[in-house]
C-alpha positions in Angstrom: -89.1 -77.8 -18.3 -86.2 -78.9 -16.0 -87.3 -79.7 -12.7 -86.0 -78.0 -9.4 -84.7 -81.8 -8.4 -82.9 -81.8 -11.7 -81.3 -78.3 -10.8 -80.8 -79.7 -7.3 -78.5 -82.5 -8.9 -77.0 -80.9 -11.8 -72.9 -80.4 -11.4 -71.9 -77.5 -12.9 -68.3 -78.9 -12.2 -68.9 -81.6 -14.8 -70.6 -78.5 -17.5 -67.3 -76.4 -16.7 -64.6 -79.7 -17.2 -66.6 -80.7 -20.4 -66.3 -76.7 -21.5 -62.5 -76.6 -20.7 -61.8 -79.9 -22.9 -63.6 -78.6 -25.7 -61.4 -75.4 -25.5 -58.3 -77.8 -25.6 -59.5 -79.7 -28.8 -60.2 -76.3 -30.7 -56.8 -75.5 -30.0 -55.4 -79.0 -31.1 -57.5 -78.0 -34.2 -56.1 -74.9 -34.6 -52.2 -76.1 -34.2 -53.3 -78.5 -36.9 -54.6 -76.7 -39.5 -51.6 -74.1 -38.8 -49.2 -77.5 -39.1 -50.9 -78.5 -42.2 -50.5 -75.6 -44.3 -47.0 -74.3 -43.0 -45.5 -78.4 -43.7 -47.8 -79.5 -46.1 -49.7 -76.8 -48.2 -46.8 -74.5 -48.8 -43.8 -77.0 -49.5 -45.8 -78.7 -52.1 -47.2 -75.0 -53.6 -43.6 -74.2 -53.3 -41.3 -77.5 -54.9 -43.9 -79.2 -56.7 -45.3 -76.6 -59.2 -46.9 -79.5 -61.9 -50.4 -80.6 -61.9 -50.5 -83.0 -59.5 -48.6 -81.2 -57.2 -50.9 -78.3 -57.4 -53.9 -80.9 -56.5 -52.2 -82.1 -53.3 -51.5 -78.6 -52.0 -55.4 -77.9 -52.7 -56.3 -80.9 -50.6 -53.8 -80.1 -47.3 -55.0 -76.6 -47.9 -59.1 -78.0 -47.5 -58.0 -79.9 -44.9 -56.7 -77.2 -43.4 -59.8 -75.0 -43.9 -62.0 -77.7 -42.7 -59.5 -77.8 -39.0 -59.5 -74.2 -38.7 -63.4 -74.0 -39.3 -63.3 -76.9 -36.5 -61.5 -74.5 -34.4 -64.6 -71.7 -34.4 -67.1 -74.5 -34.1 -65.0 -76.1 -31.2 -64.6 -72.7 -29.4 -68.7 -72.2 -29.9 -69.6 -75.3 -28.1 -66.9 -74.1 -25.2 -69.3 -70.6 -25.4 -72.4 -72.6 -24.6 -71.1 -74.8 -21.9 -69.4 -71.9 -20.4 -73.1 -70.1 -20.5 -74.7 -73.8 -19.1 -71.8 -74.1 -16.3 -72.5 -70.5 -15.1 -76.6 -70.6 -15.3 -76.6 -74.0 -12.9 -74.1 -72.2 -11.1 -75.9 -69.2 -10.7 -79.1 -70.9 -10.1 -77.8 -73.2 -7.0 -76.8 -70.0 -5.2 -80.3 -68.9 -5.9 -82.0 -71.7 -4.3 -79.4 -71.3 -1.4 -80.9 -68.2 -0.5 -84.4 -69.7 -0.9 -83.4 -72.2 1.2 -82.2 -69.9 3.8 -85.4 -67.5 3.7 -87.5 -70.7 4.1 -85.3 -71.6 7.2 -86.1 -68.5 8.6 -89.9 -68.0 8.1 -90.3 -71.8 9.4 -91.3 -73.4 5.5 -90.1 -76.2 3.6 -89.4 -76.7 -0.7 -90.7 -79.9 -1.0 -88.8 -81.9 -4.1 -91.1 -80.6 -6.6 -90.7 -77.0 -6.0 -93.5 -76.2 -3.9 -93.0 -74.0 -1.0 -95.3 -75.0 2.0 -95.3 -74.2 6.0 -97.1 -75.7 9.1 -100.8 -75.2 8.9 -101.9 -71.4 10.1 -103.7 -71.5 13.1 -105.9 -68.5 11.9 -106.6 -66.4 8.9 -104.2 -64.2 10.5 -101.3 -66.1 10.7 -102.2 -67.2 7.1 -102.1 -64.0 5.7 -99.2 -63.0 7.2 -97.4 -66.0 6.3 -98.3 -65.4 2.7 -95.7 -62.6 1.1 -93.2 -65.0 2.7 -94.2 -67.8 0.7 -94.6 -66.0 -1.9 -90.9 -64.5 -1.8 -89.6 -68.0 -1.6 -91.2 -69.2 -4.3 -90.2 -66.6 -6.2 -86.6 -67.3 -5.8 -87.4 -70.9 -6.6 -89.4 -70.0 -9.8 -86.3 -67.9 -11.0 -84.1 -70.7 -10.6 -86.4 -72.8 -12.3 -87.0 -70.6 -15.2 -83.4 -69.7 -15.9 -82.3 -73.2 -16.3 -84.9 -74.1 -18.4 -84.5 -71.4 -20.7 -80.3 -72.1 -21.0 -81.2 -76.2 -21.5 -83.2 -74.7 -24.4 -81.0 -72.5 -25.8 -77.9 -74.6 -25.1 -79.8 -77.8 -26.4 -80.7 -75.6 -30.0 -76.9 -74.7 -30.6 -75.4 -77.7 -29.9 -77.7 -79.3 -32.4 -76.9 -76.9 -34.8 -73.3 -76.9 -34.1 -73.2 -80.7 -34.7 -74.8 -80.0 -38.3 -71.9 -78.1 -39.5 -69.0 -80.7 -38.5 -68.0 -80.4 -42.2 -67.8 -76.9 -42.7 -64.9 -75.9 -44.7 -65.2 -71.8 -44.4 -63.0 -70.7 -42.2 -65.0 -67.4 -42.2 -68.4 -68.6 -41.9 -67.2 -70.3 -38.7 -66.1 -67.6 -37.0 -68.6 -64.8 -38.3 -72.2 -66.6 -38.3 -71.2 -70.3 -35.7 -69.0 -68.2 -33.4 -70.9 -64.8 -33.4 -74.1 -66.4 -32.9 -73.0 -69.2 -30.2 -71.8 -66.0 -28.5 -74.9 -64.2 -27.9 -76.1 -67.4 -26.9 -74.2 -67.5 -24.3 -74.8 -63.8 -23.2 -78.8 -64.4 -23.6 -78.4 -67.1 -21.1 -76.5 -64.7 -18.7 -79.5 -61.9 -19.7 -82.5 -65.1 -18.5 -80.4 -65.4 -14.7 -81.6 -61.5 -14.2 -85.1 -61.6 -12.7 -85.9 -58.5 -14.7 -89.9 -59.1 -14.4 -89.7 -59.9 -10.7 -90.6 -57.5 -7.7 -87.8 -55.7 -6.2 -87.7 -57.4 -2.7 -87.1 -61.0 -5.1 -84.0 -59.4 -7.0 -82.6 -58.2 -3.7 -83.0 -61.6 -2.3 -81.3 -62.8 -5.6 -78.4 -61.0 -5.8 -77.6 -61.4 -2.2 -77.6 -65.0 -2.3 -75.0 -64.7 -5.7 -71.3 -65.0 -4.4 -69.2 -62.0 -4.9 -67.8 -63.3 -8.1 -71.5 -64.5 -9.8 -72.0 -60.4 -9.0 -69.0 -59.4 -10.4 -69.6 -61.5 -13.6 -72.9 -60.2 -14.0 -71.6 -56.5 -13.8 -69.1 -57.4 -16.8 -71.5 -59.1 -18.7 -75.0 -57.0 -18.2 -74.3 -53.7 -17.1 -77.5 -52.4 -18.6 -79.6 -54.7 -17.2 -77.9 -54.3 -13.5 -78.1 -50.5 -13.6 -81.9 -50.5 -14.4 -83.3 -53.0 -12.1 -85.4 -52.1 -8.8 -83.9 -53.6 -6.1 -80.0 -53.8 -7.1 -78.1 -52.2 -4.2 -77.6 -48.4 -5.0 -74.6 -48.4 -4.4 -73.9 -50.9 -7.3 -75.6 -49.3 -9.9 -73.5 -46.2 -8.8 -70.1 -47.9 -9.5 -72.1 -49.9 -13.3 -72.3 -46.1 -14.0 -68.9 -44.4 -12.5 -68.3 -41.2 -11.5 -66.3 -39.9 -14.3 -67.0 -37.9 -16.8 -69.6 -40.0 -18.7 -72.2 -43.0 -17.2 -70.9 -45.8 -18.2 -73.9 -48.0 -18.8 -75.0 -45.2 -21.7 -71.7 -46.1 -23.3 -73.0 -49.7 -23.2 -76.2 -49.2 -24.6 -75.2 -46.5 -27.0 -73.2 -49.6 -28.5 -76.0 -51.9 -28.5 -78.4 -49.3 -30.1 -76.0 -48.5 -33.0 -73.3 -50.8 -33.7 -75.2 -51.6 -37.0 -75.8 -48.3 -37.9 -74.1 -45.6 -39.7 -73.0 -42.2 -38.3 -73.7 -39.1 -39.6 -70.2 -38.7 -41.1 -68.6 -41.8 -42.3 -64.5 -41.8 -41.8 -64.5 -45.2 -43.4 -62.8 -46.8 -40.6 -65.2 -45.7 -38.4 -63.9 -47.0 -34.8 -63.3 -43.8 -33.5 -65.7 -41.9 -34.5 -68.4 -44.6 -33.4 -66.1 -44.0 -29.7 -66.9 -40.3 -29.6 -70.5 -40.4 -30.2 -70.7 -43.1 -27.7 -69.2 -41.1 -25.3 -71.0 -38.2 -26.3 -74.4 -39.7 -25.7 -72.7 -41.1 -22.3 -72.3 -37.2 -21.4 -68.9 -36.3 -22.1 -69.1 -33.2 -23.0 -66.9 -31.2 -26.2 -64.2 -29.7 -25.3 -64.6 -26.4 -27.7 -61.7 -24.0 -28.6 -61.9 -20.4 -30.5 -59.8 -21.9 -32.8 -62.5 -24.5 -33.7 -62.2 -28.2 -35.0 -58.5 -27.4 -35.9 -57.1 -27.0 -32.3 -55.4 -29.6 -31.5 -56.4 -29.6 -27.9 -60.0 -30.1 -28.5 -62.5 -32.8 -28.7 -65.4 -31.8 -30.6 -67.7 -31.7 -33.5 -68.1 -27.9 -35.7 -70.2 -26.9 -38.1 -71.5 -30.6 -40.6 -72.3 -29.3 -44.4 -73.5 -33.5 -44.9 -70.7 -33.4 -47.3 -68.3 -36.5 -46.1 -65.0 -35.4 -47.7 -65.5 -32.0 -46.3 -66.7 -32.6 -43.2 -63.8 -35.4 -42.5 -61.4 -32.6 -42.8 -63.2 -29.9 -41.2 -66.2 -30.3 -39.5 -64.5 -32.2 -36.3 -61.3 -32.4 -34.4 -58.5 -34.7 -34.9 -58.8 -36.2 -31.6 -62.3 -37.3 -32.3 -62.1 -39.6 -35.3 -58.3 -40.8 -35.4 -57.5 -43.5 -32.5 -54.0 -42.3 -31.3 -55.0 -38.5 -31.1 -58.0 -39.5 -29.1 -55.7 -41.7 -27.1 -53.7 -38.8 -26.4 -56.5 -36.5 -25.6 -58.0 -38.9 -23.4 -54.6 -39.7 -21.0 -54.1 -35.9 -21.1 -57.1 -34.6 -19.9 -57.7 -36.8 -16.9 -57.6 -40.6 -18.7 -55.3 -43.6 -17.6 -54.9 -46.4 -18.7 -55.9 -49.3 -16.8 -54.7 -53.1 -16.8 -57.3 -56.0 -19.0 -57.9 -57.1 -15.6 -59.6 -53.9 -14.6 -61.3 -52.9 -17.9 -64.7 -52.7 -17.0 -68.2 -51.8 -19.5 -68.1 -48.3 -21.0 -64.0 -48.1 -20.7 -62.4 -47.7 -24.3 -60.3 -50.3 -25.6 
């Protein structure tokens, strides 16, 4: 288990350098293996057609494989330190707060952790004094315990990322390495929420976060946010908007079933998947006597379970095919909004 000293001394400046030069070598990597095959690869495949030929283009075309593999593996490590950077970050404004609820009820955190206070002068005093060590404690705990569980996480990836140093599938890179280093990274953000902690402690928390930990943690867990006792109302009102759907079921809608298949498969599915999610979120069909073939209505009609009949009939254009929905969207009360602003739930 990392210690609270340890946390105490870790630099999340040093985590967030290291992070930012591992995202320089993936792109050196990348530039490489793009170099390789557009001077190397293709002018031999191109002018020297024998046998020999043909076995050097294979090689610059492994070697180029191999770099661009490096490139996913590079930009997974840059995931993880990213995740390790923000938990110490995270967890230092955590124990700021501790520290400045201690200060207030008159206790000290000794170097180990422990939260202790002058002794009571009667079992009074010693009981009232209690719930505020206790509160304390529970911010450093939660400090504590989120760094421990990121070392672990982080320690396991990097160990596996060094294990695939020669990889030479581009794809396996960036589908299994990448994918997976990338929920490691969000399952560390997920440990900094003290989702098993009373609501007077996640109060405490997220007032001692600095207004851009809070706005990361809105981007990256919106579900959590919303459904924790003792996040300001007011902030799970804006995680859910006040549109025409919540927000935060779009988000978990996704979660739920990105995996799964709908009850009408279009092939490319995008859309469709879209309009459910929004349906679920409580956006609610727009119907027309004219049914599924109006153009100005979002909806679903009558399903016979029969995919090439139902793709044609059974809903609207707008709600399977991306630019109609576009359209529908911007026209009935939609904007569009710059990547900056894109928040969970809007549609990309």
């Amino acid at each position: 288990m990392v210690s609270y000293e340890g946390i105490n001394n870790a630099r999340p400046k040093t985590w967030a350098t290291a992070a930012d030069e591992w995202h320089a070598l993936a792109k050196y990597s990348l530039d490489a293996a793009k170099d390789l095959r557009e001077y190397g690869a293709k002018p031999l495949k191109d002018n020297w057609t024998d046998e020999v030929g043909a076995t050097a283009a294979a090689e610059f075309a492994k070697l180029a494989d191999q770099l661009e593999a490096a490139y996913d593996i590079l930009l997974s490590v840059n995931m993880v330190a990213d995740g390790m950077t923000t938990t110490i970050e995270t967890a230092h404004s955590t124990m700021r707060a501790a520290v400045d609820l201690a200060t207030q009820y008159g206790l000290e955190i000794g170097v180990d952790g422990t939260v202790t206070g002058p002794p009571p002068r009667s079992r009074t005093e010693a009981e009232e004094m209690g719930p505020y060590r206790a509160q304390v404690q529970d911010l450093v705990d939660q400090a504590v315990e989120q760094v421990t569980a990121a070392d672990r996480l982080a320690a396991a990836e990097f160990a596996e990322l060094a294990g695939q140093t020669g990889l030479t599938d581009p794809g396996k890179a960036l589908n299994d390495l990448q994918t997976h280093a990338s929920h490691v990274q969000m399952q560390m953000l997920a440990n900094d929420i003290p989702v098993d902690e009373d609501p007077t402690t996640v109060r405490q928390w997220w007032n001692g976060l600095t207004d851009r930990q809070r706005k990361d943690m809105m981007l990256a867990q919106p579900v959590a946010l919303a459904n924790l006792d003792g996040i300001p109302a007011d902030v799970r009102r804006e995680l859910r908007g006040n549109g025409k759907y919540d927000r935060v079921k779009v988000v978990e809608y996704a979660l739920a079933n990105w995996d799964k298949g709908d009850p009408t498969d279009f092939g490319n599915n995008c859309t469709n998947f879209v309009s459910n999610a929004l349906l679920h979120a409580g956006m609610k069909e727009k119907t027309s006597i004219w049914g599924t073939s109006d153009d100005d209505s979002w909806m679903i009609g009558n399903r016979t379970g029969v995919d090439g009949v139902d793709k044609r009939l059974a809903y609207s254009d707008s709600w399977a095919a991306a630019e109609n929905n576009q359209n529908f969207m911007l026209e009935h009360g939609g904007s569009e909004v710059p990547r900056s602003d894109v928040k969970p739930g809007d549609i990309i």
